[in-house]
ROBA-876334 format. One record per residue: y, x, z of N, C-alpha, C, O in turn. Coordinates in steps of 0.1 Angstrom, whole numbers, padded with zeros to 4 digits, always signed. Last residue first. Example, Ala and Ser with C-alpha at 12.3 -4.5 7.8 and 13.67 -1.06 7.14 Angstrom:
! residues 2
-0022+0128+0071-0011+0137+0071+0000+0129+0079+0011+0134+0080-0057+0132+0078-0045+0123+0078-0033+0132+0078-0033+0142+0085
This chain:
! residues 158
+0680+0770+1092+0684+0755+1098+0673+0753+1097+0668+0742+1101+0663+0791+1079+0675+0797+1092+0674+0783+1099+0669+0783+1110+0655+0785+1053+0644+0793+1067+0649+0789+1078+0643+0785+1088+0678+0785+1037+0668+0773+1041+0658+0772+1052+0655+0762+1059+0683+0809+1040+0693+0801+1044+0684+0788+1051+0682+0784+1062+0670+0833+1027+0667+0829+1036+0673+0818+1046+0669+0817+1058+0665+0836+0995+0671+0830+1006+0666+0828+1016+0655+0822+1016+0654+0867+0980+0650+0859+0986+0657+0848+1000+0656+0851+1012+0658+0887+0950+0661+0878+0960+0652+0868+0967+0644+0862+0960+0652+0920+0931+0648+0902+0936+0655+0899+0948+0659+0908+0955+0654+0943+0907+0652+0942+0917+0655+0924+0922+0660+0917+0914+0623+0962+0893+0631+0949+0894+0638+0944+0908+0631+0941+0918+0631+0995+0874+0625+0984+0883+0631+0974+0890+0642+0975+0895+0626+1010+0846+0632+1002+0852+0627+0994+0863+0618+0986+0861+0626+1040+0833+0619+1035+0845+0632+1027+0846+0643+1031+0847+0642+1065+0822+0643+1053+0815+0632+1041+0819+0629+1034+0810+0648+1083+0847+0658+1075+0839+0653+1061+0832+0657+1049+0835+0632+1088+0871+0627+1087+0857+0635+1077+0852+0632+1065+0851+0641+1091+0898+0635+1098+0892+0629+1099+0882+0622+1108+0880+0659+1069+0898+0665+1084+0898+0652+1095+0899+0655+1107+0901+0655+1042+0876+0652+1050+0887+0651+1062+0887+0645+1068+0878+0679+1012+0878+0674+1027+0871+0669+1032+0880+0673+1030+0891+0675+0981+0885+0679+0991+0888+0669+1001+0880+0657+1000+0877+0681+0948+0871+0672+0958+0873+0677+0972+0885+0685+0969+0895+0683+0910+0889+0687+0926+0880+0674+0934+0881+0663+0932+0886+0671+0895+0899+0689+0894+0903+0694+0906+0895+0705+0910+0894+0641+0872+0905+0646+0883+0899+0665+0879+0895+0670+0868+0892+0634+0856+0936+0638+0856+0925+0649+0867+0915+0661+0869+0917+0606+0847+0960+0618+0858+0955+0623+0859+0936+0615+0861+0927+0588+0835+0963+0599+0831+0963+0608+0838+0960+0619+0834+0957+0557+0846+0960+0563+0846+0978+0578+0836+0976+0581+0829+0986+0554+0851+0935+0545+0843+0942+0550+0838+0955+0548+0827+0960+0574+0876+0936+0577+0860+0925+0572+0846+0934+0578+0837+0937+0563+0893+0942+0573+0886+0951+0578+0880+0943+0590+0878+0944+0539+0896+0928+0534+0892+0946+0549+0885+0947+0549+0873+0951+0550+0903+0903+0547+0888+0901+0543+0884+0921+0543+0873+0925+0562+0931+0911+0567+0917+0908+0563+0908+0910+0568+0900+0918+0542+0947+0915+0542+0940+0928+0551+0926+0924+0550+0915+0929+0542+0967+0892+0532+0958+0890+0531+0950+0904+0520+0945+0906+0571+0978+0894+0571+0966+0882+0557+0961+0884+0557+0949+0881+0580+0975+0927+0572+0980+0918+0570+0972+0910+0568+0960+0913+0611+0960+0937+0599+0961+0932+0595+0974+0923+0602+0981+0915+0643+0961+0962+0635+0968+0948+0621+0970+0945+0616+0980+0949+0652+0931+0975+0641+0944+0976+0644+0947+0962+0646+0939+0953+0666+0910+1000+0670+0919+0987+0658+0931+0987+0655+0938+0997+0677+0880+1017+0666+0894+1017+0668+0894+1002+0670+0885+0995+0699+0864+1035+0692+0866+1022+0686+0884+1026+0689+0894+1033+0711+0859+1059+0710+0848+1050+0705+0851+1036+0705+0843+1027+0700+0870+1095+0701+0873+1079+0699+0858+1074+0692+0849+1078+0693+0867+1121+0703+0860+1113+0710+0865+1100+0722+0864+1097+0669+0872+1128+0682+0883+1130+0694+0882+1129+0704+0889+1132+0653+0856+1123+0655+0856+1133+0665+0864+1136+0670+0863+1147+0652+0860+1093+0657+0850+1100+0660+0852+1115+0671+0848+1118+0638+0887+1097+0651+0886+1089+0658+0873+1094+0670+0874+1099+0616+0875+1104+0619+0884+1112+0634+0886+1106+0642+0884+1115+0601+0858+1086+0607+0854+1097+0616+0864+1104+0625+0858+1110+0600+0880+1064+0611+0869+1066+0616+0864+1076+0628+0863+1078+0579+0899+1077+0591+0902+1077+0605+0893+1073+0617+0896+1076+0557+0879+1081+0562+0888+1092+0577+0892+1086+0587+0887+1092+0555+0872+1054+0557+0863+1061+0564+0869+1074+0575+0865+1077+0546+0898+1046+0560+0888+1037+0567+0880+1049+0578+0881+1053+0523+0904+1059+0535+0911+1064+0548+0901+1056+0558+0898+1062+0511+0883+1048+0508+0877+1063+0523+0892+1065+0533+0889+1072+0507+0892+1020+0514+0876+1021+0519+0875+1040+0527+0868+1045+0492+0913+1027+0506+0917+1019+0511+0900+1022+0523+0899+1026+0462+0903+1033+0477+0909+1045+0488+0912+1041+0496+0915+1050+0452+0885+1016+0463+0877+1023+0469+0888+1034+0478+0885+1041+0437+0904+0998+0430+0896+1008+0441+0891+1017+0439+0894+1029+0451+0924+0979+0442+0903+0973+0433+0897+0986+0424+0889+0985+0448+0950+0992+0450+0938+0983+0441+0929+0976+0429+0929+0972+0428+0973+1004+0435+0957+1010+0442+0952+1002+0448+0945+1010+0425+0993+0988+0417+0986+0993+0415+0977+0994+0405+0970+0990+0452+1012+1003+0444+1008+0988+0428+1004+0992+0421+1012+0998+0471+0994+1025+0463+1005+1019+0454+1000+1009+0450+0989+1006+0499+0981+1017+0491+0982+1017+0479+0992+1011+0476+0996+0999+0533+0981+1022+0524+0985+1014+0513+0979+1022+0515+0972+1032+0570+0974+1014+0554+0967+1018+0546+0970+1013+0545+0967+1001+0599+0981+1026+0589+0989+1024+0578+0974+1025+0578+0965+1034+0629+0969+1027+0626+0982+1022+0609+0989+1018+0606+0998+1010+0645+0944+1025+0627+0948+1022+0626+0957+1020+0621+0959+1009+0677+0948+1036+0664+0948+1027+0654+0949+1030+0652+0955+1040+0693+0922+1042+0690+0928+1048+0679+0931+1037+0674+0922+1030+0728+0901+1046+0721+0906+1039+0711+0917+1044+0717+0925+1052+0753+0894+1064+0744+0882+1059+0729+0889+1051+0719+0881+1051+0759+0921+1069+0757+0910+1084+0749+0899+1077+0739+0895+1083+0744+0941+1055+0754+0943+1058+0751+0927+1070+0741+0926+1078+0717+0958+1055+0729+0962+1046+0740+0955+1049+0749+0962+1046+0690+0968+1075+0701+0959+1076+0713+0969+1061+0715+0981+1060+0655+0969+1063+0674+0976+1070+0684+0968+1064+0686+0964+1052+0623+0966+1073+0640+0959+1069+0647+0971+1072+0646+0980+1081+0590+0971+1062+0603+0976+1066+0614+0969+1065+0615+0965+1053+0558+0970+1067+0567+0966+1063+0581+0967+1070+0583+0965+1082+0521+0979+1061+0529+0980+1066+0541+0977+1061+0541+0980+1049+0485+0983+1068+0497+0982+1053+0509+0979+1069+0506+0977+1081+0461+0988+1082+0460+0985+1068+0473+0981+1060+0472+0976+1049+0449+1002+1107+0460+1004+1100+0463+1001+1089+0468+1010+1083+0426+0992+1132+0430+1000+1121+0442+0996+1111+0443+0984+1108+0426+0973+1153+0429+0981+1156+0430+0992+1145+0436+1003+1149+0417+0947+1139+0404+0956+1148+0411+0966+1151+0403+0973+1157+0436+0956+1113+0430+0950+1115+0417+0954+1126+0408+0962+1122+0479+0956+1116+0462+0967+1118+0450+0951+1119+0453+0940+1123+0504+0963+1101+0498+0953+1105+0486+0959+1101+0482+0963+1090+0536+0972+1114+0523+0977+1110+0515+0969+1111+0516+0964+1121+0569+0976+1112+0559+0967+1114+0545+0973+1108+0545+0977+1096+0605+0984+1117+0594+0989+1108+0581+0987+1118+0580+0992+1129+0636+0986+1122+0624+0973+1120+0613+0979+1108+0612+0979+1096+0652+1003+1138+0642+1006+1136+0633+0993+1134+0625+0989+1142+0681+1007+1145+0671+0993+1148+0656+0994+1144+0648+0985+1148+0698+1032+1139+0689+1028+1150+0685+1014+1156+0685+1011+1168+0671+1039+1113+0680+1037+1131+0693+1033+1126+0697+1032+1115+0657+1041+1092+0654+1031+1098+0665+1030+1113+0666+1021+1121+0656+1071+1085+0665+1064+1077+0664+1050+1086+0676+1048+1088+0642+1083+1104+0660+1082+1111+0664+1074+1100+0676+1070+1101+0619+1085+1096+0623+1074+1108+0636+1073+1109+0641+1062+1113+0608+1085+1068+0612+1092+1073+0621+1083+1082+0629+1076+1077+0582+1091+1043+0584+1081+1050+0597+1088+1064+0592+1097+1070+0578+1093+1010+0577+1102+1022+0584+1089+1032+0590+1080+1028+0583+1087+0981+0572+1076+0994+0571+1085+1008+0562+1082+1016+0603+1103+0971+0609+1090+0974+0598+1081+0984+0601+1071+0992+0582+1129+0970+0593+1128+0978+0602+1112+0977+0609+1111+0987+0564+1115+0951+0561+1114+0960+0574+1116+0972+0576+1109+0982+0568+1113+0924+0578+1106+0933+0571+1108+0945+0572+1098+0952+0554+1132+0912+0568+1133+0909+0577+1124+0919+0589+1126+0922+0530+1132+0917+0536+1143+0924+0551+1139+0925+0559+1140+0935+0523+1107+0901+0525+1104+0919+0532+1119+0922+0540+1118+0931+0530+1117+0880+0539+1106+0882+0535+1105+0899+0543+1101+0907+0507+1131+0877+0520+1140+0876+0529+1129+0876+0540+1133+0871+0480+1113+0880+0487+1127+0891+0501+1126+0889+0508+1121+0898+0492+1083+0871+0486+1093+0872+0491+1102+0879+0502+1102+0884+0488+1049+0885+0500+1061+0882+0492+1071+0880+0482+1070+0887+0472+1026+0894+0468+1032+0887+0478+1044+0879+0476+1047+0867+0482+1015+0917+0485+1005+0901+0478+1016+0893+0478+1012+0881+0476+1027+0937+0464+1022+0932+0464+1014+0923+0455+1007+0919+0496+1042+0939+0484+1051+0933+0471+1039+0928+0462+1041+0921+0508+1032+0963+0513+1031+0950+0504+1034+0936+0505+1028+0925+0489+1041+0980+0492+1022+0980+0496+1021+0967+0491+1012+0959+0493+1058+0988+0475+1056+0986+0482+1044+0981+0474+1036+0977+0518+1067+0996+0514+1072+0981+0497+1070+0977+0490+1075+0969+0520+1049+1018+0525+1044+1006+0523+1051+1001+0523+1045+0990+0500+1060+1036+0499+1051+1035+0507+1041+1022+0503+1031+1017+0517+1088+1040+0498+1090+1032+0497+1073+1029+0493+1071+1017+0537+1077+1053+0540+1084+1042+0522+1086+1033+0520+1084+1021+0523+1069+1077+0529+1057+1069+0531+1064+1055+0528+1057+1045+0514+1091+1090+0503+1082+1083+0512+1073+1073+0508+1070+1062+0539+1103+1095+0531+1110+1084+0518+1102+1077+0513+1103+1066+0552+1084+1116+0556+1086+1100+0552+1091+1092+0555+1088+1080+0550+1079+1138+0536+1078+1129+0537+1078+1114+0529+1075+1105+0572+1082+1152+0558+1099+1154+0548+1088+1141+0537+1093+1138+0581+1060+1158+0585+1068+1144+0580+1079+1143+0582+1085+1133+0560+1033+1154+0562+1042+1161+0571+1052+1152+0570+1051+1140+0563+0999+1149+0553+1010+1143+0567+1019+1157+0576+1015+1163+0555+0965+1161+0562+0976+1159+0560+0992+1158+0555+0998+1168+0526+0948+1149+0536+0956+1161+0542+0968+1151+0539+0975+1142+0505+0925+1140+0513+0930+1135+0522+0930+1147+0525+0920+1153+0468+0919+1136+0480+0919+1147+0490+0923+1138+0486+0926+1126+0433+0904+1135+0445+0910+1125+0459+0908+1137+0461+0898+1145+0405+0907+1143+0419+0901+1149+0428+0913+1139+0428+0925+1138+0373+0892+1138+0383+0901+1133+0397+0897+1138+0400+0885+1137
């Protein structure tokens, strides 16, 4: 089996968008909470330009999860996106995209990564190093809190 990770395409935005609402769905959300956010898991390329750091990582050539940066400012860069298709968790490809996407922040010369969690992905980016820095509200269900984390990348860099 050869597991790869490449740069995604921005024509492949409609699988990536089916790819986070199978991903999210598998904390077990019901219908009327996946309808309701599904416009926030739509997937859409121009938010990503124009550096476009958006990574796919296929197994055999199939498409099992995937991960996003955007730059926020010169030291700082988000985790915008790590899914995995529902299926593939607890088999090390959410740890092997982590891994892809720090190095990759390092390499850009980011000094820290910042993500907003799913309350049930916390404890993955606890496991990885990332350390809770607040909450944030969520604009589509007010009293939805979700966590958001840090991760230095300083130590990585030297």
């Amino acid at each position: 089996m050869t597991v790869s990770i490449r740069r995604a395409r921005p024509e492949e935005g409609g699988f990536l968008t089916e790819l986070t609402v199978r991903s999210k769905a598998h904390w077990g959300y019901d219908d009327a909470f996946m309808e309701t956010v599904r416009h926030e898991l739509e997937f859409h390329a121009i938010k990503f330009q124009p550096d476009f750091y958006v990574y796919i990582l296929e197994e055999n050539a199939e498409r099992l999860g995937f991960c996003s940066l955007i730059p926020l400012d010169r030291e700082t860069v988000e985790l915008h996106d790590l899914f995995l298709d529902s299926g593939c968790t607890g088999k090390g490809y959410g740890k092997q995209l982590w891994i892809y996407a720090v190095n990759l922040a390092c390499d850009l010369g980011y000094r820290k990564l910042i993500l907003t969690a799913d309350p049930h992905s916390e404890p993955f980016y606890t496991r990885c190093g990332a350390v809770p820095i607040g909450e944030k509200t969520s604009t589509t269900f007010p009293g939805r809190k979700l966590p958001v984390m840090e991760y230095s990348l300083v130590d990585r860099i030297s």
